[in-house]
N, C-alpha and C positions, 0 to 999 in steps of 0.2 A: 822752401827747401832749406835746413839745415846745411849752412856750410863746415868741413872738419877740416884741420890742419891742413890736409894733403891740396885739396878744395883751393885753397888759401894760396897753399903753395903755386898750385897749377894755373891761379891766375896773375897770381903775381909775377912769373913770366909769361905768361901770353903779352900781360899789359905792356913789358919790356920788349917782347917780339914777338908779336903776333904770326910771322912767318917760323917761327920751329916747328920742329917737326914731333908727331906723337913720338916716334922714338926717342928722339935728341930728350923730350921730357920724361921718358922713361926710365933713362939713365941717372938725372938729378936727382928722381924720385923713388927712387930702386923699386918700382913697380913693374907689370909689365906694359908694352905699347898699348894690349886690349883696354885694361883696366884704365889707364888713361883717358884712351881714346872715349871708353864709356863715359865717363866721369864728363869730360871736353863737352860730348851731345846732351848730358842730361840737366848742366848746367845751359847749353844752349837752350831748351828745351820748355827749364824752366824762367827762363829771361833773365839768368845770373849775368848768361854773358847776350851782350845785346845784336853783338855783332864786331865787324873785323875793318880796321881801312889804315889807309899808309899818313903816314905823317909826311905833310909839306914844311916847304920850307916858304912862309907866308911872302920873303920878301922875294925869292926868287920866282913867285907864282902872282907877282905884282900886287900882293896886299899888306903891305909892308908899313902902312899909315892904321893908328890901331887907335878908335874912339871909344871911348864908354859914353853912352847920350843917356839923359835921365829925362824921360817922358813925362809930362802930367797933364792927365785926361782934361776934358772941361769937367767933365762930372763924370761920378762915378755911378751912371747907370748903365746896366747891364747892355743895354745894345752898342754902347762905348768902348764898354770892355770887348764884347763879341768880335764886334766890327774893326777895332785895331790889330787884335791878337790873328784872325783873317788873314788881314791885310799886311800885317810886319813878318811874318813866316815867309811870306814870298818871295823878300827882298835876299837877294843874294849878299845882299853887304852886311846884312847881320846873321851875326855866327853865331851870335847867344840870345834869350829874350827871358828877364823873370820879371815876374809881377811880384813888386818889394813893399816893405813898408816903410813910414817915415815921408818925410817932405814930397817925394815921388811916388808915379804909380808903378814906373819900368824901368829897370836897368837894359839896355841894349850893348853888346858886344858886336860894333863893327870891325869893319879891317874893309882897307880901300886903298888904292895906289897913291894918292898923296892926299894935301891939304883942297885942292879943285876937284878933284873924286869924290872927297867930303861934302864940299858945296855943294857941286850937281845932288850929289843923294839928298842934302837936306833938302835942296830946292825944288827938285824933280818931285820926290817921291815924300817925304815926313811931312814939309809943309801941303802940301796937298790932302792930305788927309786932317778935312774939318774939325772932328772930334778931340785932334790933341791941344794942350791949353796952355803947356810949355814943353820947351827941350833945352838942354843944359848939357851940354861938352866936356868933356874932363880929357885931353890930349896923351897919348904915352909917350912921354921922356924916353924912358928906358926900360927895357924889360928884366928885371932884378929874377926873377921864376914865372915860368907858364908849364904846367905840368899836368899831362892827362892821367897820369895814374892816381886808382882809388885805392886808398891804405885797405890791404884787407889779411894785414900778419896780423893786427893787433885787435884787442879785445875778445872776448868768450866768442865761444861757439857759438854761430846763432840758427 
């Protein structure tokens, strides 16, 4: 799907509030509510937009303790890979999971209620899983930006 200007526009406030309304974006857009609203389903349609969900506020929903862990497999053979990637989607404590390159094989985004939230998870649930060969902690200090929006004003038409 080609995105154009308007495209651009319309998701760049969904990404800001995803509760307006097709008209409120009508008005921004000097279009009408229809043409919006078409525009809204065919971007849904074609998987522009993935979907819709409320922003928390991590520490008031007790996950307020935020780890980056960097995994490294024993080996890198496929049923390793399989078998972790499985197994780490299930964990409610990580929010994020890529397969990186460099000294590691994963970056992991947790969030957990403190520093013994941490432990149980490692203890409970990462070291139990044979396959991994280390894990590595990186703590958040402080949160300088966390931001879900994806720039989509800038560069060409695609």
């Amino acid at each position: 799907m080609r995105l154009d200007t308007t495209d651009r526009r319309i998701l760049s406030f969904l990404q800001k509030d995803s509760k307006i309304t097709t008209k409120e974006l009508s008005v921004h857009l000097d279009l009408s509510p229809t043409a919006v609203y078409e525009r809204i389903k065919k971007m849904e349609k074609e998987g522009v937009i993935k979907g819709y969900s409320a922003l928390i506020d991590r520490v008031k929903a007790g996950r307020g303790f935020v780890v980056f862990c960097q995994i490294k497999l024993l080996q890198h053979r496929h049923e390793y890979v399989v078998k972790f990637e499985r197994e780490v989607i299930r964990f409610d404590e990580v929010l994020e999971c890529y397969n990186v390159s460099g000294d590691y094989d994963y970056l992991l985004k947790v969030m957990v209620n403190d520093m013994k939230a941490y432990h149980d998870f490692i203890n409970d649930k990462l070291t139990r899983m044979d396959h991994i060969g280390s894990a590595h902690s990186t703590f958040i200090i402080h949160e300088v930006k966390n931001s879900h929006v994806v720039p989509v004003q800038e560069g060409p038409e695609s």
